[in-house]
Structures are given as structure tokens and as C-alpha cells.
C-alpha positions as YAML, in Angstrom:
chain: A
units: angstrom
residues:
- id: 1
  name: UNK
  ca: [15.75, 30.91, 39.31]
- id: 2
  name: UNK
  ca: [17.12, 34.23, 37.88]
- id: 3
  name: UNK
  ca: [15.55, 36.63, 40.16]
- id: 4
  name: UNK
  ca: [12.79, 36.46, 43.08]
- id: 5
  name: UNK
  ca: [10.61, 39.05, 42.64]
- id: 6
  name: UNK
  ca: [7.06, 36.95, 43.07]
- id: 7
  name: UNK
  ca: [6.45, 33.02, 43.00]
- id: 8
  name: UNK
  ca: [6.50, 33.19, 39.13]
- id: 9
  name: UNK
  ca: [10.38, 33.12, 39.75]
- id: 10
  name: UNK
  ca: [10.13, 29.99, 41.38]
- id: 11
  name: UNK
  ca: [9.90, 26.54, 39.05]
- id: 12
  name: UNK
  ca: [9.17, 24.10, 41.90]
- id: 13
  name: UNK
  ca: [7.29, 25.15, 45.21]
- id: 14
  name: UNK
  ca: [7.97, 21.90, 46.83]
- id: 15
  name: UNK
  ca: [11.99, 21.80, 46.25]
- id: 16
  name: UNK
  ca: [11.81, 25.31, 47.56]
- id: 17
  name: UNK
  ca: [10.55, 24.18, 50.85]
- id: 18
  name: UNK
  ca: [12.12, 20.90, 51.43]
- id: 19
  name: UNK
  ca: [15.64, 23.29, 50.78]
- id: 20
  name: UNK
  ca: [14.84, 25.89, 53.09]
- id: 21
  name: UNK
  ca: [13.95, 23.03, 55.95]
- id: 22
  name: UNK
  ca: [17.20, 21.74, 55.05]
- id: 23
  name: UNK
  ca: [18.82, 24.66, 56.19]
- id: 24
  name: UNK
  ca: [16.91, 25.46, 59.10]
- id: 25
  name: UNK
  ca: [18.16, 21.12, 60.14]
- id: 26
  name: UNK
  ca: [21.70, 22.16, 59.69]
- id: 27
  name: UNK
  ca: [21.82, 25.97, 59.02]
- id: 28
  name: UNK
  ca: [25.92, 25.83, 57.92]
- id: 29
  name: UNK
  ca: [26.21, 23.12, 55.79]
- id: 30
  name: UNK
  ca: [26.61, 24.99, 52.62]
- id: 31
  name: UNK
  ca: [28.80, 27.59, 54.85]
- id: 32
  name: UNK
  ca: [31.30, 27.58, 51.55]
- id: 33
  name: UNK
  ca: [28.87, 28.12, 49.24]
- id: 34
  name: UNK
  ca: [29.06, 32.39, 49.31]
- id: 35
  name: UNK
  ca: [32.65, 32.52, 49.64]
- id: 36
  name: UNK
  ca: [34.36, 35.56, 48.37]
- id: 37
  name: UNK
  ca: [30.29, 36.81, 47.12]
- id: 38
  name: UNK
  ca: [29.05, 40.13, 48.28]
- id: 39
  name: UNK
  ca: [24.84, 40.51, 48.52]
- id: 40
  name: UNK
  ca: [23.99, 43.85, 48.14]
- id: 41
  name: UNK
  ca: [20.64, 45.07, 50.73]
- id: 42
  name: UNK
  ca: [19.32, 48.14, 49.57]
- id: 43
  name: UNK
  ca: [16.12, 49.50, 51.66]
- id: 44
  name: UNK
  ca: [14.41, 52.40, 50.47]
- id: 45
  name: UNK
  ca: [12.23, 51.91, 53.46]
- id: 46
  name: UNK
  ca: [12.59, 50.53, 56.73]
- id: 47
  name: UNK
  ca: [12.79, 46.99, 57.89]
- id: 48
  name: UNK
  ca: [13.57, 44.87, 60.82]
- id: 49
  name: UNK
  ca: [12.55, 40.92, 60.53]
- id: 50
  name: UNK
  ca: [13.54, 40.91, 56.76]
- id: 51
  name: UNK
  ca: [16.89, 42.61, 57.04]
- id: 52
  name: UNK
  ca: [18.50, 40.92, 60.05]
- id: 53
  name: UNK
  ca: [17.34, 37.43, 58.72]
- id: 54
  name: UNK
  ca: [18.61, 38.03, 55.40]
- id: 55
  name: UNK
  ca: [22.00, 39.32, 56.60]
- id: 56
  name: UNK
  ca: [22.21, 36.24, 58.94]
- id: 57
  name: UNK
  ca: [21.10, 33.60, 55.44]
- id: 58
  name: UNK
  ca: [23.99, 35.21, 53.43]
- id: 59
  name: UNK
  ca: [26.25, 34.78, 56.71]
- id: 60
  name: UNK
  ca: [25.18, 31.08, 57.30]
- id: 61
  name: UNK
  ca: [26.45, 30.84, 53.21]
- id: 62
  name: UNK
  ca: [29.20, 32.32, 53.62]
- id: 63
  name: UNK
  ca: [28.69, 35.31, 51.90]
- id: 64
  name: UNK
  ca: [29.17, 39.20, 53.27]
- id: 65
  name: UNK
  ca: [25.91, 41.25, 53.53]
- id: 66
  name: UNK
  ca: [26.42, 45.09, 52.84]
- id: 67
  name: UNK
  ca: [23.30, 47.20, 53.52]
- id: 68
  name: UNK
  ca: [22.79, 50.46, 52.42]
- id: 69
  name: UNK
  ca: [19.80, 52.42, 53.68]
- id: 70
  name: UNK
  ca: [19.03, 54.76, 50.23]
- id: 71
  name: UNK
  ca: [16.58, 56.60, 51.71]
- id: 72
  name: UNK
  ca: [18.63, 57.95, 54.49]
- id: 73
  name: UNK
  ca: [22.63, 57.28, 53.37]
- id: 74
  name: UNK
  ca: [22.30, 57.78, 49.27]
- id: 75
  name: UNK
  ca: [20.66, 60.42, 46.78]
- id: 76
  name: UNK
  ca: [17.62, 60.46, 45.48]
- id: 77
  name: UNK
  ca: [17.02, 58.12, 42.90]
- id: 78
  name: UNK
  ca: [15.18, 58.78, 39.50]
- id: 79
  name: UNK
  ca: [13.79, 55.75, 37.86]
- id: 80
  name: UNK
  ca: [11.22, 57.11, 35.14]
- id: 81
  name: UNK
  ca: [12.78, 56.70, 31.57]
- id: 82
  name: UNK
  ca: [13.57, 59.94, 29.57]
- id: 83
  name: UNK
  ca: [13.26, 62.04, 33.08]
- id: 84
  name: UNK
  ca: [14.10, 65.71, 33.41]
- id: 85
  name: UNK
  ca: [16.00, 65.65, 36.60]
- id: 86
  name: UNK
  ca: [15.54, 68.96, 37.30]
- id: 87
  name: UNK
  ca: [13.70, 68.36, 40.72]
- id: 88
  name: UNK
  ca: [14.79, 66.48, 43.81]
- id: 89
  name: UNK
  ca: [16.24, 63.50, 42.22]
- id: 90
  name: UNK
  ca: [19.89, 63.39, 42.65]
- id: 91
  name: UNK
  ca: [20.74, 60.32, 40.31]
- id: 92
  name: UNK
  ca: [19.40, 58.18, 37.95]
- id: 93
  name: UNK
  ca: [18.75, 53.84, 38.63]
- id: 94
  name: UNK
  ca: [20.34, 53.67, 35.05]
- id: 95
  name: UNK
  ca: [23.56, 55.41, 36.75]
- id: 96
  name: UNK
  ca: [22.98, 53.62, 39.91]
- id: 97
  name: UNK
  ca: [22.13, 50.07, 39.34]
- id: 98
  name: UNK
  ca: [25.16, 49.18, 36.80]
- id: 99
  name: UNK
  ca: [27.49, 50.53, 39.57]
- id: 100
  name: UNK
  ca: [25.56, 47.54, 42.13]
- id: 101
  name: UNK
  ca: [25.62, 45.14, 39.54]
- id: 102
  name: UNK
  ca: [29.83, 45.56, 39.56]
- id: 103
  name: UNK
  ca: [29.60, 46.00, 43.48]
- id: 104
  name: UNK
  ca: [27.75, 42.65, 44.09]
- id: 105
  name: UNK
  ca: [26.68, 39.42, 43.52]
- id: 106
  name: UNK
  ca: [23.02, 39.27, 44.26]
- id: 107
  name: UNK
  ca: [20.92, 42.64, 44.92]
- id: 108
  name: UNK
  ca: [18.44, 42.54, 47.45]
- id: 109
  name: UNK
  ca: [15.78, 45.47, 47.44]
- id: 110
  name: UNK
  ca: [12.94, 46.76, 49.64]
- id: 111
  name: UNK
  ca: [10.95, 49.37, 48.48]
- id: 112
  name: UNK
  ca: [7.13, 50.30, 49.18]
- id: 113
  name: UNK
  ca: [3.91, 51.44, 47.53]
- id: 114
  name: UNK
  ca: [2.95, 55.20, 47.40]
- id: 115
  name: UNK
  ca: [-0.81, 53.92, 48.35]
- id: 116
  name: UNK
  ca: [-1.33, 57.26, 45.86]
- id: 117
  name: UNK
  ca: [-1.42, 55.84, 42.48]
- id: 118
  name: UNK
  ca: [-2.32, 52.05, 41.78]
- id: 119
  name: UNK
  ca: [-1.02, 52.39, 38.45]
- id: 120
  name: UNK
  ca: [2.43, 53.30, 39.34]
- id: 121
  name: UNK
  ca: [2.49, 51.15, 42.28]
- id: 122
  name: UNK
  ca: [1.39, 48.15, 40.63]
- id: 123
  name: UNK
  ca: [3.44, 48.73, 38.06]
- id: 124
  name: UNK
  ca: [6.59, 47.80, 40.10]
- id: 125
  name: UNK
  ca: [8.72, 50.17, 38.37]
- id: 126
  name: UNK
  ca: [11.65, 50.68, 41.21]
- id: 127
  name: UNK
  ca: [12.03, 46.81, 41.33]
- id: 128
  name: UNK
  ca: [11.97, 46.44, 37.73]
- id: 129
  name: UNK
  ca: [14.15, 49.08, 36.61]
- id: 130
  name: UNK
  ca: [17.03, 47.61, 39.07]
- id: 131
  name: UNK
  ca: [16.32, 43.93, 37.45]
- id: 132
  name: UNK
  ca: [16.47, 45.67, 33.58]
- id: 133
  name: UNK
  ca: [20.01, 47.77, 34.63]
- id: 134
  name: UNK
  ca: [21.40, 46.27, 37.39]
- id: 135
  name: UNK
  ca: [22.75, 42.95, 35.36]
- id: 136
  name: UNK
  ca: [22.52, 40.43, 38.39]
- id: 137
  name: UNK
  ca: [19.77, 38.48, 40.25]
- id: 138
  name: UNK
  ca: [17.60, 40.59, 42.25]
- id: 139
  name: UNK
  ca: [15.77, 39.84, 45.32]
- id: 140
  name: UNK
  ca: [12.83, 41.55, 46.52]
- id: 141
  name: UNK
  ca: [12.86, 42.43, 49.95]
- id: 142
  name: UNK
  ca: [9.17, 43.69, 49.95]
- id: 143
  name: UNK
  ca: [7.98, 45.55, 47.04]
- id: 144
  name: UNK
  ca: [5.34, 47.57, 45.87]
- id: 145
  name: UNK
  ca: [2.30, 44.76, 45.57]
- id: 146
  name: UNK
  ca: [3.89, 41.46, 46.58]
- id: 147
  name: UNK
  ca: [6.03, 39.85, 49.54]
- id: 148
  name: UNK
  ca: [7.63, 36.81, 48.39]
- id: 149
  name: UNK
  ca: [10.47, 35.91, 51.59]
- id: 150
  name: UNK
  ca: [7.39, 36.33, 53.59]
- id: 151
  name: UNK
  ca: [4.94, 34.22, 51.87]
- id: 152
  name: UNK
  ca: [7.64, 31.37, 51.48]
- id: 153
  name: UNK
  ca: [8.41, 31.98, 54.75]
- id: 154
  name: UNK
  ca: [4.78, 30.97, 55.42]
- id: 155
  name: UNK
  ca: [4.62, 28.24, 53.89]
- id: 156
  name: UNK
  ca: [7.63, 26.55, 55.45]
- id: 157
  name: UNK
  ca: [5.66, 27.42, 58.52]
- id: 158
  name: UNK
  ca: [2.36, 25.61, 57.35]
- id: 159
  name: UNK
  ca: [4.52, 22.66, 55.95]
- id: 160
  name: UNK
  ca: [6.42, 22.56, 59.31]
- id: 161
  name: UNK
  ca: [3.21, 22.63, 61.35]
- id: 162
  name: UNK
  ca: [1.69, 19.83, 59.12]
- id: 163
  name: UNK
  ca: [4.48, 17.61, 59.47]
- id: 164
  name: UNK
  ca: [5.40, 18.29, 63.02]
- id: 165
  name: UNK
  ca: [3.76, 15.33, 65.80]
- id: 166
  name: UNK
  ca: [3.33, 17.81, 67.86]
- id: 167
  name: UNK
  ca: [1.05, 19.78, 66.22]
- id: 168
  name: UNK
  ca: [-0.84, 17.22, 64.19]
- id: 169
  name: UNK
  ca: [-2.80, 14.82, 65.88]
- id: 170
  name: UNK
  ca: [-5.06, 11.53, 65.28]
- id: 171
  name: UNK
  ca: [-6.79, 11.02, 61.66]
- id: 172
  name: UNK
  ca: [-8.96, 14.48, 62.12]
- id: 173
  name: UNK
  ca: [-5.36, 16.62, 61.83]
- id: 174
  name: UNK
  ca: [-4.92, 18.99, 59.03]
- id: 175
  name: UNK
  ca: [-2.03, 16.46, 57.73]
- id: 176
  name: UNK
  ca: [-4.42, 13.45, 57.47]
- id: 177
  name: UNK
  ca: [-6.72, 15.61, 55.02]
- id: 178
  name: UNK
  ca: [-6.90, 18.94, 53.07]
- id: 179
  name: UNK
  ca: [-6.24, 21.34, 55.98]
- id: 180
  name: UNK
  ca: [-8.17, 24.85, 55.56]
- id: 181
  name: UNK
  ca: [-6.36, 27.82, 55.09]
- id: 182
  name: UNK
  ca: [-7.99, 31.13, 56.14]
- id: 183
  name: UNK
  ca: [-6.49, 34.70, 55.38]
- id: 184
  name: UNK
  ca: [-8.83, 37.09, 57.23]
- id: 185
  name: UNK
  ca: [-9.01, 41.20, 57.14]
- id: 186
  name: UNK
  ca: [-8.05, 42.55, 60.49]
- id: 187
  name: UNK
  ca: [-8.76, 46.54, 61.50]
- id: 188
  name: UNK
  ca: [-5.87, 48.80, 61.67]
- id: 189
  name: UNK
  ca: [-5.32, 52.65, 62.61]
- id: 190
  name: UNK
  ca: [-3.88, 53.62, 59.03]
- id: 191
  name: UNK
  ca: [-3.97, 52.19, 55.21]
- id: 192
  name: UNK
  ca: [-1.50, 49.59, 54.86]
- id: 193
  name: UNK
  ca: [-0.40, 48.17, 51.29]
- id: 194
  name: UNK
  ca: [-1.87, 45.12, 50.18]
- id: 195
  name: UNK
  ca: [1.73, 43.41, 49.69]
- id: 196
  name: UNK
  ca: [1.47, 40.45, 52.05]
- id: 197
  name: UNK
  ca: [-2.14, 39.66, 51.47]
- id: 198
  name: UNK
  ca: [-1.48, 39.75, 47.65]
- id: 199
  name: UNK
  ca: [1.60, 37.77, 47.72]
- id: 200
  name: UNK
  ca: [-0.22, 35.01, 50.46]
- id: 201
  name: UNK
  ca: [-2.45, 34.47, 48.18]
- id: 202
  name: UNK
  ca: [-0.64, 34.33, 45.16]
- id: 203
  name: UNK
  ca: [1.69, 32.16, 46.81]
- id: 204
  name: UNK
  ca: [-1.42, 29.58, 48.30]
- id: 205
  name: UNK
  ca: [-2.92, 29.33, 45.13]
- id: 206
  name: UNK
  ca: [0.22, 28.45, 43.40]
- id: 207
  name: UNK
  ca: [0.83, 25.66, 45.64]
- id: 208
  name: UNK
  ca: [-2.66, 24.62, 45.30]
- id: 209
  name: UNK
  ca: [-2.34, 24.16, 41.57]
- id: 210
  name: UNK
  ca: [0.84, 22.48, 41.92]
- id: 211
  name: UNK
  ca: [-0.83, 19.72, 43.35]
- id: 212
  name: UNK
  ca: [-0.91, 20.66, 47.21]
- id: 213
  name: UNK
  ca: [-4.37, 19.31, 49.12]
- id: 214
  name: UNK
  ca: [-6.02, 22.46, 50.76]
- id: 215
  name: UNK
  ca: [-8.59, 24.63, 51.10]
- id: 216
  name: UNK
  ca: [-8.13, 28.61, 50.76]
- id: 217
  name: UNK
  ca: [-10.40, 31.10, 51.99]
- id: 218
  name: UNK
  ca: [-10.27, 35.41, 52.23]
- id: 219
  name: UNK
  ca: [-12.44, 37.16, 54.87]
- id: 220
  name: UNK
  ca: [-12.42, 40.80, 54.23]
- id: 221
  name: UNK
  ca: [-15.32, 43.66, 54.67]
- id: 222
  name: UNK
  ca: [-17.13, 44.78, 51.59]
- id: 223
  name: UNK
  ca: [-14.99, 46.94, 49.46]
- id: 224
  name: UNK
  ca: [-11.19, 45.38, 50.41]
- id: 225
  name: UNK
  ca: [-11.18, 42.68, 47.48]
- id: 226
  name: UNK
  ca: [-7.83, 41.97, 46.30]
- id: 227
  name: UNK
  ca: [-6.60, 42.62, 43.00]
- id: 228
  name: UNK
  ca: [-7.63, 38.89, 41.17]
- id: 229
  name: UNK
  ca: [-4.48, 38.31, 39.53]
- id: 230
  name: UNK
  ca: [-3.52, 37.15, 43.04]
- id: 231
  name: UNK
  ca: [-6.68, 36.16, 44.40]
- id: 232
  name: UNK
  ca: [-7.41, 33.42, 41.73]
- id: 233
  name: UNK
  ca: [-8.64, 30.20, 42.70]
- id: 234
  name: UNK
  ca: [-9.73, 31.27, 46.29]
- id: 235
  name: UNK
  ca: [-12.95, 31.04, 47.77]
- id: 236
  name: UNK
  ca: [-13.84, 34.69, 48.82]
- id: 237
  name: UNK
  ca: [-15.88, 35.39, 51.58]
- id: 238
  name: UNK
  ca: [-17.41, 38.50, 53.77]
- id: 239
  name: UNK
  ca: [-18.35, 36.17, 56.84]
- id: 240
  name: UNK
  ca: [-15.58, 35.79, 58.44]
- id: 241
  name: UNK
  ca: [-17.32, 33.23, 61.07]
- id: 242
  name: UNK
  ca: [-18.20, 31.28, 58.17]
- id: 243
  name: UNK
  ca: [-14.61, 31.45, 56.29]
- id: 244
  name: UNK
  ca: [-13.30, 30.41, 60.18]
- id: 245
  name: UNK
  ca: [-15.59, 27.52, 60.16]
- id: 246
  name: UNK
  ca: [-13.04, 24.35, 60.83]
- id: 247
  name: UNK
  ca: [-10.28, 26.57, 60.03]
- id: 248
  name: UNK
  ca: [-6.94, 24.88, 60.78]
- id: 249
  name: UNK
  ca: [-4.66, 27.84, 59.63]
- id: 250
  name: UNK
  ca: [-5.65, 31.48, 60.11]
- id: 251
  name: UNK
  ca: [-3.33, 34.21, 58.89]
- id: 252
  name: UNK
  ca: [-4.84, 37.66, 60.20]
- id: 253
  name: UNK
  ca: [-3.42, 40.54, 58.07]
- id: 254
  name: UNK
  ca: [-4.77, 44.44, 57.41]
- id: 255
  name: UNK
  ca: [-4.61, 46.05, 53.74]
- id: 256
  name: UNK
  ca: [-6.47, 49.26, 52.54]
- id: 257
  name: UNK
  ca: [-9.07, 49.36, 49.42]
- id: 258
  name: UNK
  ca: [-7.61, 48.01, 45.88]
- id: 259
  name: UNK
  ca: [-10.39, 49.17, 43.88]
- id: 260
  name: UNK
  ca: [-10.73, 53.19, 45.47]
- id: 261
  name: UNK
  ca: [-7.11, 52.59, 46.21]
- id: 262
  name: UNK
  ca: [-5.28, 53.00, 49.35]
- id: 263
  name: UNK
  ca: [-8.70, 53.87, 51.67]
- id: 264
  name: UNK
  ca: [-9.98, 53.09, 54.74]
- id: 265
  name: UNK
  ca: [-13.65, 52.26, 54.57]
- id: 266
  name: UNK
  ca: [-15.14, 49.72, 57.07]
- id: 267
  name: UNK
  ca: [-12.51, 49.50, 60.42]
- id: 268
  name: UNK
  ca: [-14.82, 47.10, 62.41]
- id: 269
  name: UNK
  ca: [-13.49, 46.27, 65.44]
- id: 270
  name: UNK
  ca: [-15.80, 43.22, 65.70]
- id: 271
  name: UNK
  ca: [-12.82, 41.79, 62.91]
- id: 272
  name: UNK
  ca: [-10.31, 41.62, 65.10]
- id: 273
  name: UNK
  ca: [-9.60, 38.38, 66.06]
- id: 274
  name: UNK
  ca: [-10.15, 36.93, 69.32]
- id: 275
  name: UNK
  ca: [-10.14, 33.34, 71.42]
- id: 276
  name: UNK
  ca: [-13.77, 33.48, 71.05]
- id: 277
  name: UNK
  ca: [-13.70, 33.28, 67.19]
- id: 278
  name: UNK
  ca: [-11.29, 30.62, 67.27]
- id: 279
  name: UNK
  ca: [-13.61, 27.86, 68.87]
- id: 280
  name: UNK
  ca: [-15.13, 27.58, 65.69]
- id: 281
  name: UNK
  ca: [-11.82, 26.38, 64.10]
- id: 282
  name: UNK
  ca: [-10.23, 23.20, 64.19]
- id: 283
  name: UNK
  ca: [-7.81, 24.53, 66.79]
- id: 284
  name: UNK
  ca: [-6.36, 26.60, 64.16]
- id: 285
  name: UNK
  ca: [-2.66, 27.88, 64.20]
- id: 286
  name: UNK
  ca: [-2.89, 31.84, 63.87]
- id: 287
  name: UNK
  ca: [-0.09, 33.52, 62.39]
- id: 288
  name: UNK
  ca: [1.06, 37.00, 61.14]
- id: 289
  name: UNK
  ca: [3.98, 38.53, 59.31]
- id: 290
  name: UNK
  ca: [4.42, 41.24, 62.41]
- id: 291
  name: UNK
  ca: [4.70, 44.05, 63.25]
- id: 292
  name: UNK
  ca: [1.54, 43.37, 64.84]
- id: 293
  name: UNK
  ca: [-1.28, 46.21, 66.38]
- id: 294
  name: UNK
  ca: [-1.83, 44.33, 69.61]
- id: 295
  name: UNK
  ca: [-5.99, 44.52, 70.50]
- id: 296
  name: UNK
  ca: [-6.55, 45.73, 67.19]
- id: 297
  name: UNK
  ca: [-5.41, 43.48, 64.28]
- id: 298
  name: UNK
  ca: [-5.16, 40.48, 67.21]
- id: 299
  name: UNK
  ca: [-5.90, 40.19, 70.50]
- id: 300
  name: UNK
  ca: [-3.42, 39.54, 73.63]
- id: 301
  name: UNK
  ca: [-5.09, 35.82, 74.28]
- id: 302
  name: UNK
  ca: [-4.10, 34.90, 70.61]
- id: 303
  name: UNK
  ca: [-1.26, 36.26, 70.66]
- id: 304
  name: UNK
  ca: [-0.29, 34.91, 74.26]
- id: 305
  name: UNK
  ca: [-1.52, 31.76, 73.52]
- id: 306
  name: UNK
  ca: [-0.46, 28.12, 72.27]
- id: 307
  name: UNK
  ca: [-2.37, 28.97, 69.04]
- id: 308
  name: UNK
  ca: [0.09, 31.44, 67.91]
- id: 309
  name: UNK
  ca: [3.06, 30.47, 65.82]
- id: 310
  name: UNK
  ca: [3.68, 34.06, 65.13]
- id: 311
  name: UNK
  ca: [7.25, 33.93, 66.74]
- id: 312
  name: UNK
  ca: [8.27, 30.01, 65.24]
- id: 313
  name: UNK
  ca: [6.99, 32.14, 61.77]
- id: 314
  name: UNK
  ca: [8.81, 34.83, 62.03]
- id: 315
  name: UNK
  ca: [12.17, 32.70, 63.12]
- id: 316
  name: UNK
  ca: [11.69, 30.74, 59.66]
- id: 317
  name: UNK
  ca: [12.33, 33.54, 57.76]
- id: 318
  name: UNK
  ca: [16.21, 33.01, 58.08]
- id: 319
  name: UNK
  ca: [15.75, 29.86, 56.12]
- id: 320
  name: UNK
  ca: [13.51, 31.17, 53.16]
- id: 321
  name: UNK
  ca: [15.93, 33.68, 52.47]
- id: 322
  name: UNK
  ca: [18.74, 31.17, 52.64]
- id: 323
  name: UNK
  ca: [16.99, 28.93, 50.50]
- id: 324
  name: UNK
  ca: [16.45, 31.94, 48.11]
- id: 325
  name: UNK
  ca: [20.30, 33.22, 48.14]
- id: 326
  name: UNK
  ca: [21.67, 29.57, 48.05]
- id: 327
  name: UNK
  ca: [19.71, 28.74, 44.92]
- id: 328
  name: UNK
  ca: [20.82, 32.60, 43.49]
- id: 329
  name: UNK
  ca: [24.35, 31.27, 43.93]
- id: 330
  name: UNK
  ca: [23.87, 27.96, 42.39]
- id: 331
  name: UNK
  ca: [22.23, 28.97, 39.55]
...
């Protein structure tokens, strides 16, 4: 693994997540391993669950954490090629990302989509340009299409919830056959990115073709499909009581139109998802990548309830990101 920008970084899905479980059994036993190594966060946007448990990975390694909010602490960066920076850009990545290649030993970035222009979002230029000048691994933190500590993160979940006796029972138990995996649309008050539906899905498929036994689904309204580069090999659905139909994992996420981009066209409440909806499942897990829109992405009896593993999913994502930085280092 030279960088982790997306799951294409990653040559074996399966080693991934046995390492990262490793960690989370005995978080310091490769406490030596970032000795004397400096991981640079940079956040061009803000972040709470992906910061702190990426500053506590590179602790648990042994390695010091800087972070350095750019948007509020550093100048404005340029990152176009052959720019005229004769507007509000103070400084150039070319300038910049040398300078944090000399500074640290792994570069960790979040930056976000403009929800403007697909093309330049989905181009991934900010990420890209710090990989092509920066001269070290880089880390996405959340970029502008794709969130790939989360998505691992959710799949050490799944695996962990497959594996567990406590949540799989007798023969009819998701880890006596191909459990069901369900990523539905959920309302929202403004356009979100389509980062962590894009990179769930990239991520499921992936570990589909690499031999996994499941089932993937997407509920969304008319007009919300995903770009397919991400979406491949998913069965794609605007039912969502049908796509919950024996459902044994449901992730519940919001993103705005792909095609007209960044919209808001349907906002159904009816797709929220509620206790009701969930006795068609196979006593599906729910989960989300929070911040969550209580009583309007999910309801308070999900949430609230035994089926949510929203807070055990969120805890795991020390252990993706150590399982990312400790394979950075070894490398």
C-alpha cells in the first residue's frame, strides 16, 4: 500500500480486516512501530470522529499526530497547474506539499466537494495534487467523492457483527449464509456529498468480488443514482420495503443528485427509517457514519434501540485507521 485514497489502494480486503481486529484485541502491541515518525493531519474542513480516532491510531503506534486546520490556521492554497495567483490564493500545493513531505512521515488529508461542479469535484484534484508533490504516502481523511477509513471502518463492523455469538444466532444468522446488505437513501435538510455512499459501495462490491458471500442492495428515490463506477455489481432498487426485505445489515445514509449534481429533488419523509420498517428485516443491524439528523435521516427507536450499532461503528474507526497507518509504516 503506497497511499489510501479509495479501496484500489488496498491489495487484500481480508488482511486489512483481520489487522485492524488485531489492533482493536490488543490496541498497543505494535506501540514501537511509529517511533520517532510524525503523521501530518491536514483538514481543510471540519471533522470530529475521523480526527480524534486517527490521532489516537498514530498514538497507539507510537507515532506523534500534528494537525493543522488549513482552512482556519494556513493560507489559501492554489492547486490548479499554471495558475495566476492573482486572487485570494495565498500559496501554491506545489510550494506547500514538498515542505509536508520534509515535515512528515505520512500525510493525512480531509478535504470536501464544492457540490458546484461534478467535474472538478470528481476529479479529486486537492487530494491528488498533494499525492503528485507531496513525496510521501497520503491518507485521505474524506475527500471529494469517496470515504475510505469510513467504509473500512464498516466493514470491520459487519465482519465483527458476523463473527460475534452474540449477534449471530442458530443456522438462519447472516454468518451461516450470504447475509444481505442494504444501503438505503434517508431525507435530510440540505445536499450532502455523495462520499460515503460512493465509497460503501465501492468498498461492498470490492469485497464481493474478492470472494465475500453477500448480497448488496441501494434504496434511493428516483433521480439520486450513484455515479456507476462505484455502484457496480449492486442490485439497485427504488422500493425501499422491497430492498429491506430480510435485510440483515441496513446502512441509512443521505447524498444529493449525481446526475443534476448537488440537488435536492424528492425529501420524502416516508424514507426515513423507522422500527416499523425494520420488521421486515431479518432483525437487521442499522448503522450510520454520524453525524446523524435525529427523526429525519433515523428515527429515536432505531437509534435508541438494540438494533443500532451506530456507536460500536463509530468506536471501530480507531482500528481502521491504525490498520491503515501501521501498514503506511511497514511498507
Amino acid at each position: 500500500m503506497q497511499n489510501f485514497i479509495s479501496v484500489h489502494d488496498v491489495a487484500d480486503i481480508e488482511a486489512l480486516l483481520r489487522s485492524a481486529l488485531a489492533y482493536k484485541a490488543d490496541p498497543l502491541k505494535d506501540r514501537s512501530l511509529g517511533a520517532y515518525k510524525r503523521v501530518g493531519m491536514l483538514f481543510l474542513n471540519p471533522s470530529m470522529r475521523t480526527r480524534l480516532s486517527t490521532q489516537i491510531a498514530a498514538q497507539n503506534l507510537g507515532a506523534e499526530a500534528i494537525v493543522f486546520n488549513v482552512d482556519k490556521e494556513g493560507w489559501a492554497l492554489e492547486f490548479e497547474e499554471e495558475a495566476i495567483m492573482s486572487g485570494n490564493t495565498v500559496e501554491h500545493v506545489k510550494d506547500a506539499a514538498p515542505i509536508m513531505g520534509r515535515y512528515f512521515d505520512i500525510l493525512c488529508i480531509r478535504t470536501f466537494p464544492s457540490l458546484k461542479n461534478k467535474a472538478d469535484d470528481y476529479s479529486e484534484l486537492y487530494i491528488r495534487q498533494f499525492i503528485k508533490y507531496s513525496g510521501i504516502p497520503v491518507v485521505s481523511l474524506e475527500s471529494a467523492t469517496l470515504h475510505p477509513l469510513q467504509s473500512l471502518t464498516d466493514l470491520i463492523t459487519i465482519t465483527e457483527s458476523l463473527e460475534s455469538p452474540a449477534d449471530s444466532g442458530p443456522a438462519s444468522s447472516p454468518a451461516a449464509r450470504r447475509p444481505r446488505i442494504v444501503l438505503t437513501w434517508a431525507p435530510h435538510v440540505k445536499a450532502l456529498p455523495q462520499c460515503v455512499a460512493n465509497s460503501f459501495s465501492q468498498w461492498i462490491t470490492a469485497w464481493a468480488r474478492a470472494g465475500k458471500p453477500l448480497d448488496f442492495v441501494i434504496a434511493h428515490p428516483e433521480d439520486y443514482e450513484l455515479d456507476e463506477q462505484f455502484t457496480n455489481g449492486a442490485t439497485i432498487t427504488h422500493d425501499q420495503d422491497a430492498a429491506l426485505k430480510d435485510a440483515d445489515f441496513v446502512y441509512v445514509k443521505n447524498w444529493s443528485t449525481y446526475k443534476d449534481y448537488g440537488k435536492i429533488y424528492c425529501n420524502d419523509p416516508e424514507w426515513m427509517l423507522t422500527s416499523e420498517k425494520l420488521k421486515n428485516t431479518r432483525s437487521a443491524k442499522v448503522m450510520h457514519c454520524l453525524p446523524v439528523r435525529r427523526n429525519v435521516e433515523l428515527s429515536d427507536e432505531v437509534l435508541d434501540s438494540g438494533a443500532s450499532i451506530v456507536t460500536r461503528e463509530a468506536g471501530n474507526r480507531v482500528w481502521a485507521a491504525q490498520a491503515v497507518l501501521a501498514g503506511l509504516l511497514k511498507r
